[in-house]
Backbone as CSV, one residue per row, in Angstrom:
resi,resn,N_x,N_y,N_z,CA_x,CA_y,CA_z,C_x,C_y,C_z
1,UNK,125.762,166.463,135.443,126.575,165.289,135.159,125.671,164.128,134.771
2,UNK,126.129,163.554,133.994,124.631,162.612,133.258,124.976,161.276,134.254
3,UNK,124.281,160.640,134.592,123.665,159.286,135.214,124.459,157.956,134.555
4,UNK,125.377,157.359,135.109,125.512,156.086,134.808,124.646,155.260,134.640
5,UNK,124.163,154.654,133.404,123.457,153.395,134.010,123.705,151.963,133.709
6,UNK,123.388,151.160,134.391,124.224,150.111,134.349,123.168,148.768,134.237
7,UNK,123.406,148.184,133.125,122.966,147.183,132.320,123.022,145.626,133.324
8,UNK,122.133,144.958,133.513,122.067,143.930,133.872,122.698,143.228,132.840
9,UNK,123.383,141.761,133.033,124.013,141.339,132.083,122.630,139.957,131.696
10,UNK,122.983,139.763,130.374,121.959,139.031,129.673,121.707,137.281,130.390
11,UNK,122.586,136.877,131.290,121.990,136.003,132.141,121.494,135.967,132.930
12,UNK,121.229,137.303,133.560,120.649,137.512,134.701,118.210,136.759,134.285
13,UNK,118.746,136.907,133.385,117.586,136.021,132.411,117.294,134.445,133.230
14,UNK,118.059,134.101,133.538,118.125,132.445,134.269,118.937,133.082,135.618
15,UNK,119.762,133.499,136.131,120.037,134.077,137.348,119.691,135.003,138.205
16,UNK,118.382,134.553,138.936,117.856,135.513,139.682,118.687,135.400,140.968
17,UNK,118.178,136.265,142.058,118.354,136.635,143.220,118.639,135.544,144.091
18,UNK,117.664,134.896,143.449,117.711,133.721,144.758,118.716,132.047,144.187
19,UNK,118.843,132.310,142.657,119.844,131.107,142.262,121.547,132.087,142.106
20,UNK,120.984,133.143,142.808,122.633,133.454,143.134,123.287,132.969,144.257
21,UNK,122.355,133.301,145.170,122.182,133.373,146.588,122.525,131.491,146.677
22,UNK,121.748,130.694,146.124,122.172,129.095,145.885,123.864,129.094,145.638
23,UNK,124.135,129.736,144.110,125.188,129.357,143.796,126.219,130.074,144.615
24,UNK,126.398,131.104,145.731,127.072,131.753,146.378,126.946,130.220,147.896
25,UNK,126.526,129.589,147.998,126.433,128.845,148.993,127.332,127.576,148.543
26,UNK,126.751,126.869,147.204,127.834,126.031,146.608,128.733,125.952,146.328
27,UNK,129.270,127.515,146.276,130.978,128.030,145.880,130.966,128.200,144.383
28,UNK,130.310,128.262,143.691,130.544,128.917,142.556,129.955,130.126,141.710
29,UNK,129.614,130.811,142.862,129.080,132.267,142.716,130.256,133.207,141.826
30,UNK,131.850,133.301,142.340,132.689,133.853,141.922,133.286,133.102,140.544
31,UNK,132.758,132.349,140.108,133.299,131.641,138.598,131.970,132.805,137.874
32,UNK,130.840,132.938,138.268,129.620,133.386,137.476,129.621,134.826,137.281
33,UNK,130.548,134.992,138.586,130.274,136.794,138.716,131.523,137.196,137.877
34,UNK,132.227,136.748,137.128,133.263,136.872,136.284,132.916,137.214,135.108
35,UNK,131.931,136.008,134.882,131.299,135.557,133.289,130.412,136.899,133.444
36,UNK,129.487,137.505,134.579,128.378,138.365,134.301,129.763,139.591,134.638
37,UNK,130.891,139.784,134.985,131.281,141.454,134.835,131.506,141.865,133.190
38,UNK,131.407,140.589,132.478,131.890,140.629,130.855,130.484,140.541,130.066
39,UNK,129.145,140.616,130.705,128.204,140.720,130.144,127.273,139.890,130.263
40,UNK,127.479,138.689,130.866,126.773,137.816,130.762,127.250,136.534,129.198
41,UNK,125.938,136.393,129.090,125.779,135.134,127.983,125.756,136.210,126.551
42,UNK,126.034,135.337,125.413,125.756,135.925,124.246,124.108,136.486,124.121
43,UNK,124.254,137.393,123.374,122.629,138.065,123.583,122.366,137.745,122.069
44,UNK,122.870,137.871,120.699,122.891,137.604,119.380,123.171,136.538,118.896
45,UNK,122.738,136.051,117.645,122.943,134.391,117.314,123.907,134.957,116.502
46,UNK,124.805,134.531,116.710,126.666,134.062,116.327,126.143,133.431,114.953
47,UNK,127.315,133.460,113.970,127.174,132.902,113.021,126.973,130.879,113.367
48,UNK,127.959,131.053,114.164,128.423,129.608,114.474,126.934,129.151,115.290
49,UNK,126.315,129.891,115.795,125.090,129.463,116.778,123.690,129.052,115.050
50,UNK,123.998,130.267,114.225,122.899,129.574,113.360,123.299,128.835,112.549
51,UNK,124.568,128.394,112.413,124.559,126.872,111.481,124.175,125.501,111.731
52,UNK,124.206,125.798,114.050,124.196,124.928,114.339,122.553,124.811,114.574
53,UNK,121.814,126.010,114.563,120.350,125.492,114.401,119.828,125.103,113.451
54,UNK,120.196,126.045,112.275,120.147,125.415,110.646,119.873,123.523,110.669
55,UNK,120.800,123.270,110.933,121.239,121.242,111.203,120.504,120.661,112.050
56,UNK,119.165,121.261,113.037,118.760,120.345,113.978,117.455,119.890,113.201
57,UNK,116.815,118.899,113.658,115.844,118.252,113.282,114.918,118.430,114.111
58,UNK,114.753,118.927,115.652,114.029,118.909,116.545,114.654,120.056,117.718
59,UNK,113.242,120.479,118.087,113.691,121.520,119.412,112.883,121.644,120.398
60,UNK,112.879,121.559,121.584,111.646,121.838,122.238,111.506,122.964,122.776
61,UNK,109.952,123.564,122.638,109.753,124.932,123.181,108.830,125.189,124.462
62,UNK,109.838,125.969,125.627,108.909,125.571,126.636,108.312,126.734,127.097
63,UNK,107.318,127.053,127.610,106.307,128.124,127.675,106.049,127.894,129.327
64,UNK,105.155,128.729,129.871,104.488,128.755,131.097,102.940,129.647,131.108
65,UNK,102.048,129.461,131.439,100.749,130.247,131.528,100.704,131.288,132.569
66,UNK,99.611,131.826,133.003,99.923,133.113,133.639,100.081,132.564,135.203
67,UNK,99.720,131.681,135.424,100.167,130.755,136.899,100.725,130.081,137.426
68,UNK,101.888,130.534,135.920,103.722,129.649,136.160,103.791,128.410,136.143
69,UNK,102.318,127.796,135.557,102.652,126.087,135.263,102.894,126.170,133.755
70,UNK,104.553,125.153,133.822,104.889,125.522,133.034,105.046,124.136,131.879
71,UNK,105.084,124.086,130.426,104.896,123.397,129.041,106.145,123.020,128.456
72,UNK,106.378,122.427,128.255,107.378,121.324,127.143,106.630,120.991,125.789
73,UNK,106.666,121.846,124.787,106.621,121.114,123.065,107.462,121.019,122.615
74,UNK,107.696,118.966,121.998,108.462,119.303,120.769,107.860,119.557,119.564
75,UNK,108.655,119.788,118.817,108.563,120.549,117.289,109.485,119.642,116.599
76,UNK,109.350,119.398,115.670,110.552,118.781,114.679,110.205,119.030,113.280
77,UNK,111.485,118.526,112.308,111.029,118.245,110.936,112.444,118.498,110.278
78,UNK,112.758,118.311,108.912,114.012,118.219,108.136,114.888,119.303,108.912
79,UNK,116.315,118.924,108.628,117.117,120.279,108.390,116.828,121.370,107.734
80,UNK,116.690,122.825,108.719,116.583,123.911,107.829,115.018,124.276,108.293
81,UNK,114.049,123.310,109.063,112.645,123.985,109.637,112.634,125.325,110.650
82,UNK,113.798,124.786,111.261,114.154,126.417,112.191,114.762,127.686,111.286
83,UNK,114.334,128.258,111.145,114.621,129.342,110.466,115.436,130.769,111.154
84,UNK,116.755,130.941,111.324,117.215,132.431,111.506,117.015,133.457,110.742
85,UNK,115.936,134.219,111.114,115.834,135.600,110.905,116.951,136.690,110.105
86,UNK,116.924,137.330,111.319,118.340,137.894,111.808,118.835,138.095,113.216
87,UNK,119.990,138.254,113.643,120.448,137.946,114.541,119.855,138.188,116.149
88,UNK,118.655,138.285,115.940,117.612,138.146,117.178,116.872,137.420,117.291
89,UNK,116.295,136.634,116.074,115.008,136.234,115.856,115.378,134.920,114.826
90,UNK,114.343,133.509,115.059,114.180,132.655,114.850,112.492,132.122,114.948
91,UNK,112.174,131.843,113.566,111.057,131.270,113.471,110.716,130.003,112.797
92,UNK,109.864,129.575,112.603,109.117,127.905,112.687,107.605,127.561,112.082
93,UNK,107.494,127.219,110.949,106.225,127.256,110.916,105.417,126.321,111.986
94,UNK,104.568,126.671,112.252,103.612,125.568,113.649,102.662,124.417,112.545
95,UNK,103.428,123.266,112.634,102.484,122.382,112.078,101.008,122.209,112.800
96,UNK,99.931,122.128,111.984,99.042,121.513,112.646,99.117,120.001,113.444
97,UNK,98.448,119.756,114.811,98.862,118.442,115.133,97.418,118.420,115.983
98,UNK,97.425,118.167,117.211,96.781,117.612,117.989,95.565,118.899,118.777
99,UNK,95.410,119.620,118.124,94.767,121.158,118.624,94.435,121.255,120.172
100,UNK,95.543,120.977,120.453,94.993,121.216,122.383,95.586,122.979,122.157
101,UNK,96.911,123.311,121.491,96.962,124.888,121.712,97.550,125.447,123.113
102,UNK,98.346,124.373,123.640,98.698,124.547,125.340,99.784,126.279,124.627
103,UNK,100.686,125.653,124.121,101.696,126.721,123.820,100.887,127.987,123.559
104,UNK,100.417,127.853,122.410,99.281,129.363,122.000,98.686,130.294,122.792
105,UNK,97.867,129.476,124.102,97.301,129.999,125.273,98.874,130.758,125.876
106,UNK,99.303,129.281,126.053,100.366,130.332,127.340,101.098,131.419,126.883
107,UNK,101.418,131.705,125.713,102.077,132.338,125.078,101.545,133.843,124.861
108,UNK,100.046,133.578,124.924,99.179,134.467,125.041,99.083,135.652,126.131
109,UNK,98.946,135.126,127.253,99.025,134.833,128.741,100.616,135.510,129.487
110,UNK,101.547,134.423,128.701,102.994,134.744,129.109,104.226,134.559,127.744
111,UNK,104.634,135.732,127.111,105.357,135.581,125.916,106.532,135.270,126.454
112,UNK,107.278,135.122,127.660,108.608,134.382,128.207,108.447,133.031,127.411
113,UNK,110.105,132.577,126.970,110.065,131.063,126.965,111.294,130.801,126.264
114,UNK,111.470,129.670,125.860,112.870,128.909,125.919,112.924,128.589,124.593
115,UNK,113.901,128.050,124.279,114.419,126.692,123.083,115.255,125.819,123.713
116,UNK,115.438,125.154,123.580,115.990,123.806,123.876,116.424,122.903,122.689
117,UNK,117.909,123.293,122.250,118.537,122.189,121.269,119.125,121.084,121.324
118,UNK,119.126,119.924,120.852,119.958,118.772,121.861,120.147,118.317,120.531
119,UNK,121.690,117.836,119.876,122.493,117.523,119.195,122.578,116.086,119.855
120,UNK,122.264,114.475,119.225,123.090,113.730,120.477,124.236,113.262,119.342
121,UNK,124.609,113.792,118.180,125.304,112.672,116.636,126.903,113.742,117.597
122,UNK,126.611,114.965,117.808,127.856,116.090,118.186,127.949,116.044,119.533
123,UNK,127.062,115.438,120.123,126.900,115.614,121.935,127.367,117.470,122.192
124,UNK,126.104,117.943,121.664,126.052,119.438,121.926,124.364,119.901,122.198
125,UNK,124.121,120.898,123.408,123.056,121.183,123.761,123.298,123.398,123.643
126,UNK,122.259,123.345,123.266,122.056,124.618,123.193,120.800,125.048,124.068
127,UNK,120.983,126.260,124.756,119.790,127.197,125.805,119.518,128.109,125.145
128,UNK,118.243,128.600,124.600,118.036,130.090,124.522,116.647,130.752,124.684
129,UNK,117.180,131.454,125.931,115.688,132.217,126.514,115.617,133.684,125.331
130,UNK,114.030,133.764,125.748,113.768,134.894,124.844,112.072,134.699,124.880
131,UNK,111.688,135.686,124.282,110.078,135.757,124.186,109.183,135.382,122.731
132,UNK,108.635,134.461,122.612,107.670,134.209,121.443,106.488,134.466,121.480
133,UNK,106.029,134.679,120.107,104.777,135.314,120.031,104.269,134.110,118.685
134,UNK,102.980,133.630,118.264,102.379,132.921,117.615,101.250,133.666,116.114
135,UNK,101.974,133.312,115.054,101.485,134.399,114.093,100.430,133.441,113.586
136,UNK,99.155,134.014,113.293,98.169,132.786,112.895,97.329,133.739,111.300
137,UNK,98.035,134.875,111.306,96.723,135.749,110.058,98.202,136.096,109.261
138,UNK,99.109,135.365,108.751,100.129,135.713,107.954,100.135,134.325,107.085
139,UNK,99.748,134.012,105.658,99.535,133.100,105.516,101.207,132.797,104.649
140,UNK,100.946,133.940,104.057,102.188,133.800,103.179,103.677,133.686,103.619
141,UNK,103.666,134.255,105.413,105.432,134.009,106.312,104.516,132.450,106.457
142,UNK,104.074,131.876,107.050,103.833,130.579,107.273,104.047,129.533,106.195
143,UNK,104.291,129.607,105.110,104.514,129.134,103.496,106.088,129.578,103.218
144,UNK,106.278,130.791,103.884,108.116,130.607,103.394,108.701,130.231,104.314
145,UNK,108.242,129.703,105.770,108.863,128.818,106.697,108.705,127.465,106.530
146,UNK,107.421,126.980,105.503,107.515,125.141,105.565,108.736,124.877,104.601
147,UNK,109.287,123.934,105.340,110.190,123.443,104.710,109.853,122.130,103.348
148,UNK,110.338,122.682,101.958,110.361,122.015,101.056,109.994,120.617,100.986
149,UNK,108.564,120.496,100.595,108.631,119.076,100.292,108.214,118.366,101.469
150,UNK,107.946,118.596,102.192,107.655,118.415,103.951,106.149,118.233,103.826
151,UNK,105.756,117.204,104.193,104.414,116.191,103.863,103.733,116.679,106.059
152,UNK,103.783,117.848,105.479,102.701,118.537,106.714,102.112,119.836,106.652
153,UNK,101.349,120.375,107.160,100.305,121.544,106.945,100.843,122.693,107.793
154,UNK,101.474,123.483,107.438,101.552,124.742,108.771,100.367,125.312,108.647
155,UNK,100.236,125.243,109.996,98.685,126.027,110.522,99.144,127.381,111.388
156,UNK,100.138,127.724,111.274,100.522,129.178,112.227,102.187,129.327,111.891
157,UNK,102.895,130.319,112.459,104.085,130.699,112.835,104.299,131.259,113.914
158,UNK,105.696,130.859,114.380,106.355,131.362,115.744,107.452,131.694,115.574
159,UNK,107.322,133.260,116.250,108.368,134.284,116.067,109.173,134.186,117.372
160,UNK,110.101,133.719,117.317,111.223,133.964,118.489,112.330,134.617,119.369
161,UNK,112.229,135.803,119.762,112.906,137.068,119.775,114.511,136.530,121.323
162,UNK,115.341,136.171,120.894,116.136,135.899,121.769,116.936,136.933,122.477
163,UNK,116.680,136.782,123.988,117.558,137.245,124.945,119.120,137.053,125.294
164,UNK,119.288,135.940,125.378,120.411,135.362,125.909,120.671,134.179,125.270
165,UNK,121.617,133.420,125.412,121.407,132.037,124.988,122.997,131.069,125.503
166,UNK,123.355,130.175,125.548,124.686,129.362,126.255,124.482,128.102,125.804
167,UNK,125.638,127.398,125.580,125.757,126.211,125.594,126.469,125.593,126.218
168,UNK,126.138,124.171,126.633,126.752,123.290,128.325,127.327,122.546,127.273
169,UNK,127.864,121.706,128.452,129.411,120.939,128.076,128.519,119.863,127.622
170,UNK,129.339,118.481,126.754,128.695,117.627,126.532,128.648,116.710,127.626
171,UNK,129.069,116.932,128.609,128.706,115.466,129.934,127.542,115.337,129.853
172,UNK,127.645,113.726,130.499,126.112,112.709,130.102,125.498,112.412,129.035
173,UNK,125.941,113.708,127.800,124.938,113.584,127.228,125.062,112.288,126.191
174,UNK,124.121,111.425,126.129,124.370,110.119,124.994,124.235,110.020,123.996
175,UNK,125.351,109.460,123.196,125.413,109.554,121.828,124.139,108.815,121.047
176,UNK,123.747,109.550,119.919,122.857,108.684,119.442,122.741,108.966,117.704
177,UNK,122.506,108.763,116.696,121.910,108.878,115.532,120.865,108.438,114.976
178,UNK,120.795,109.569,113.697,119.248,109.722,113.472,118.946,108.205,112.330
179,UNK,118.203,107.605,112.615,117.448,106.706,111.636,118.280,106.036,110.007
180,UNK,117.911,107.723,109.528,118.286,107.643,108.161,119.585,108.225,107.796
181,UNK,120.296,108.642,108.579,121.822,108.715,108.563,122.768,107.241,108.349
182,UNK,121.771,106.489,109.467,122.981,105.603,109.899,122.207,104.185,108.665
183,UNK,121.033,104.424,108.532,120.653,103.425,107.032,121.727,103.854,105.560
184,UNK,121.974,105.520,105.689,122.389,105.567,104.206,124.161,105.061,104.914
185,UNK,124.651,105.197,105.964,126.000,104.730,106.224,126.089,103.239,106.076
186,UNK,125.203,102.394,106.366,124.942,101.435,105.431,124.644,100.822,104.111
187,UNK,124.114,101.678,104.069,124.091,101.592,102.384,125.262,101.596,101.702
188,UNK,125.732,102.818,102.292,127.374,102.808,101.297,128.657,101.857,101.890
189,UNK,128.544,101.412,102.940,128.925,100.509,103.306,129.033,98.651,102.728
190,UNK,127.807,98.642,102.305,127.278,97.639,101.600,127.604,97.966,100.362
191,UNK,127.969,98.982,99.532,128.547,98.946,98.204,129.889,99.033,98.192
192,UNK,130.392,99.482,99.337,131.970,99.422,99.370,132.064,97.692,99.469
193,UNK,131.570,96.938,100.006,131.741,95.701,100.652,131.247,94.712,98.845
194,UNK,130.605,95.063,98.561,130.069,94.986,96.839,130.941,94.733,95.935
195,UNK,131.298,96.106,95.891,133.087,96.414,94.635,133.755,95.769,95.268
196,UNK,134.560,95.448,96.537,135.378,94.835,96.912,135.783,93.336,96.451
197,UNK,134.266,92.852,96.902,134.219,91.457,96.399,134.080,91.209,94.947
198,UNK,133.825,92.470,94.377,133.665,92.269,92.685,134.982,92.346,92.589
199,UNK,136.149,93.264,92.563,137.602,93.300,92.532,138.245,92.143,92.860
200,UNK,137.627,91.454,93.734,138.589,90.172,94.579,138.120,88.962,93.345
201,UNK,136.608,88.954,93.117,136.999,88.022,91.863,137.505,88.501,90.479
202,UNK,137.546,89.209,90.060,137.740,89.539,89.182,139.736,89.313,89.118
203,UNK,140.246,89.650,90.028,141.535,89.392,90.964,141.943,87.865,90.378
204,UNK,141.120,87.032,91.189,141.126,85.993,91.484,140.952,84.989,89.364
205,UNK,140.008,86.091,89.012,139.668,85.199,87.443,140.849,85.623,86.691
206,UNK,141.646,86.798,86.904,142.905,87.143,86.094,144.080,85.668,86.595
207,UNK,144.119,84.942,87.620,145.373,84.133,88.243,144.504,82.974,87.481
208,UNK,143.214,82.734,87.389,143.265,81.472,86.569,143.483,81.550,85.368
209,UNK,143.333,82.650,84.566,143.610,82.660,83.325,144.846,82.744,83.134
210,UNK,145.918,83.332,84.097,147.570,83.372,83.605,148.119,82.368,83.480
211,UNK,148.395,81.543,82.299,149.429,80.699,81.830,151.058,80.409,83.372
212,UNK,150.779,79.381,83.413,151.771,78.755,84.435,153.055,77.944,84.084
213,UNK,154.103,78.874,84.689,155.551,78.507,84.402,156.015,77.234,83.996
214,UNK,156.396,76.894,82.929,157.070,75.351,82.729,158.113,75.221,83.815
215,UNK,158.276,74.263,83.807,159.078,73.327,84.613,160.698,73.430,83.887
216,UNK,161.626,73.806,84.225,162.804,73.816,83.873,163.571,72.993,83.054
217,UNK,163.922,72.541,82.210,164.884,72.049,81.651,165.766,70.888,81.782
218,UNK,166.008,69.897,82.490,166.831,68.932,82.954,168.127,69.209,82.309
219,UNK,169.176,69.872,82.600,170.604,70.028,82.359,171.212,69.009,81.620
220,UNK,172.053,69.011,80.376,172.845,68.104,79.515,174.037,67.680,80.359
């Protein structure tokens, strides 16, 4: 008779033993053990998950070394620097910056690690664990990941192989926009406000030029 075997569900990635054992104390162990009899978290990037990475400008990637102290990089650059693969995998060219190499080492050391998306224009945050690896002798994937026109040097690539991934509610999170969004919403703002006032005189030069009603007649 062949062997059942039975699949950990893909959050068990962030839910170990002992943040069960927490959330079974707080009372919401049985909301989780619901979500994990159906599998857990999404394990594949959803169409809807890569449009919404497609659109970010920034992500941070967090790593740990082999002695579990653990790293926060951000990364940024235009729409479209994060790159979906296919539905496992997401990569980035690694700009050159400040050569300390914290990520590189740890990554080395420990290929576990995160993404971290934070939307604040949609107040939407995205999680996704998974393992990266740092490509440094591929010159030509490092050249079809810089993004167009992008006034920086990729000095490497990072391959991102995703496990799991979820997104939290928007509480707390604060609204904010980017720079040059809210300059060009001005901009066009300021030309709507432009024509307007060009229409209003122009309005205004048609009533001086219209010829004004005589005065009636005095009755015989």
């Amino acid at each position: 008779m062949d062997q059942i075997v039975h699949t950990a569900p893909s959050s068990d990635v962030a839910f170990s033993p002992t943040v069960k054992a927490i959330q079974a104390r707080k009372g919401s162990r049985a909301t989780y053990a619901k979500m994990e009899a159906r599998g857990g978290w999404q394990a594949r990037i959803t169409p809807d998950l890569a449009a919404f990475i497609a659109a970010q400008r920034s992500v941070f990637l967090a790593t740990a070394n082999a002695d579990g102290q653990p790293y926060i990089q951000h990364r940024g650059g235009p729409p479209g620097f994060l790159h979906v693969l296919d539905e496992s995998t997401i990569a980035f060219a690694d700009f050159a910056g400040n050569r300390q190499y914290v990520t590189t080492g740890n990554l080395l050391d420990n290929p576990k690690a995160q993404l971290f998306l934070m939307d604040y224009v949609t107040r939407q945050r995205i999680k996704i664990w998974g393992e990266a690896r740092v490509v440094e002798d591929d010159p030509d994937l490092v050249q079809r990941l810089m993004p167009a026109g992008y006034k920086a040097r990729g000095e490497q690539a990072v391959l991102f192989k995703v496990t799991a991934w979820d997104a939290n509610c928007p509480q707390h999170i604060p609204q904010r926009f980017e720079g040059a969004d809210v300059a060009r919403l001005m901009e066009e703002r300021d030309a709507e406000i432009a024509s307007l006032r060009e229409e209003v005189s122009r309005l205004k030069g048609e009533l001086r030029g219209s010829p004004q009603p005589s005065a009636a007649s005095p009755g015989r």
